[in-house]
N, C-alpha and C positions, 0 to 999 in steps of 0.2 A: 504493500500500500504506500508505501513511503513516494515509490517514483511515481505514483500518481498525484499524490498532495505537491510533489515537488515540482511536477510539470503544472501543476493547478495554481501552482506560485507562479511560477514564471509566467505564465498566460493571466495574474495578474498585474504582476509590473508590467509584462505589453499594455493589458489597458490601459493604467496607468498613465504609462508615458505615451499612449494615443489619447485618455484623457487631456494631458495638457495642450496635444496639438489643439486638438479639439475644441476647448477652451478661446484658443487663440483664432481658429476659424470661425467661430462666434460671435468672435470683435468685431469682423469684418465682412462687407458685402450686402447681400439682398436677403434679408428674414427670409423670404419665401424659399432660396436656397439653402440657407444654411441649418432651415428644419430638419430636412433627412439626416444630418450628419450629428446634427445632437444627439436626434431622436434614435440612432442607430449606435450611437454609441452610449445615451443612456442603457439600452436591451443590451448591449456589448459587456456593461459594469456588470447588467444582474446577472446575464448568464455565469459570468465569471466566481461571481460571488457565492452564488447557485453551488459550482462544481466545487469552490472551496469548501463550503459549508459542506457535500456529502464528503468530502476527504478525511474534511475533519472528524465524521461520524465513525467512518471506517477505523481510522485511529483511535476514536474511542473506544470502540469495540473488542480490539483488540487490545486494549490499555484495560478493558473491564469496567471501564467505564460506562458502556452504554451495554444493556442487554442483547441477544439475538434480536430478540422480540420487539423494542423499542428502532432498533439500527432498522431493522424492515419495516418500519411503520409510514406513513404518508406524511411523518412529519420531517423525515429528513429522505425521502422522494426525490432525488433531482425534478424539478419543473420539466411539463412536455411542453417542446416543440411545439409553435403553431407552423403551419408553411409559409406564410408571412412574418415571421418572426421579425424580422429589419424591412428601413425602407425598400419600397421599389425600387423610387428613385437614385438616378447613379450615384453613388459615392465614390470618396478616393480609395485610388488603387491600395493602399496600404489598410485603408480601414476594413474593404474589401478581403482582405490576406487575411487579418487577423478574424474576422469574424467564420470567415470558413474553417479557421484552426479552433478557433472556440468552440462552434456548432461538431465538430468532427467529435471533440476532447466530451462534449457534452452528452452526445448520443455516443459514447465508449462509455461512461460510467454509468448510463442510462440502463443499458444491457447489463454490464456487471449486478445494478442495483435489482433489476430485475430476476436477475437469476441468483439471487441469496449470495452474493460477492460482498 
């Protein structure tokens, strides 16, 4: 479980440091435009947040911390996927990269959590 909380880290500093672009793409331009790229990097933080929070369960678990029973419950569920999850609209190529490594990272512990992982 470890290299899983550990790549669940590093796919949060990427948000992170796409947070601050992001931030800074905010400043600037046409509202109308720079909706999708908040609005996708808002759903970018939670998913992220999402995969830490089950990592951190798995760790529990096996720290004794969290029961069998409780680790499988709908409270520490990774979130589904909608098929829209992020905007339609085009975003940048890099927020683009990261969000398809998030969604990949997201539905992998999806399936683990599914099958008693």
């Amino acid at each position: 479980m470890d290299h899983l909380h550990e790549e669940a880290i590093a796919l949060l500093y990427a948000a992170h440091d796409w947070a601050l672009k992001a931030d800074t793409i905010a400043r600037r331009g046409d509202p109308a435009e720079r909706l999708p790229v908040i609005m996708a990097s808002l759903g970018l933080t939670t998913l992220v947040i999402d995969s830490v929070a089950w990592t951190l369960s798995r760790k529990a678990l096996v720290t004794g911390e969290l029961s069998e029973t409780e680790a499988a419950s709908d409270e520490w569920a990774p979130m589904q996927l909608a098929g829209d999850t992020f905007a339609t609209a085009p975003l940048p190529a890099k927020l683009t990269e990261l969000i398809k490594k998030v969604e990949s990272f997201h539905r992998r512990i999806s399936l683990l959590h599914a099958g008693g992982q």
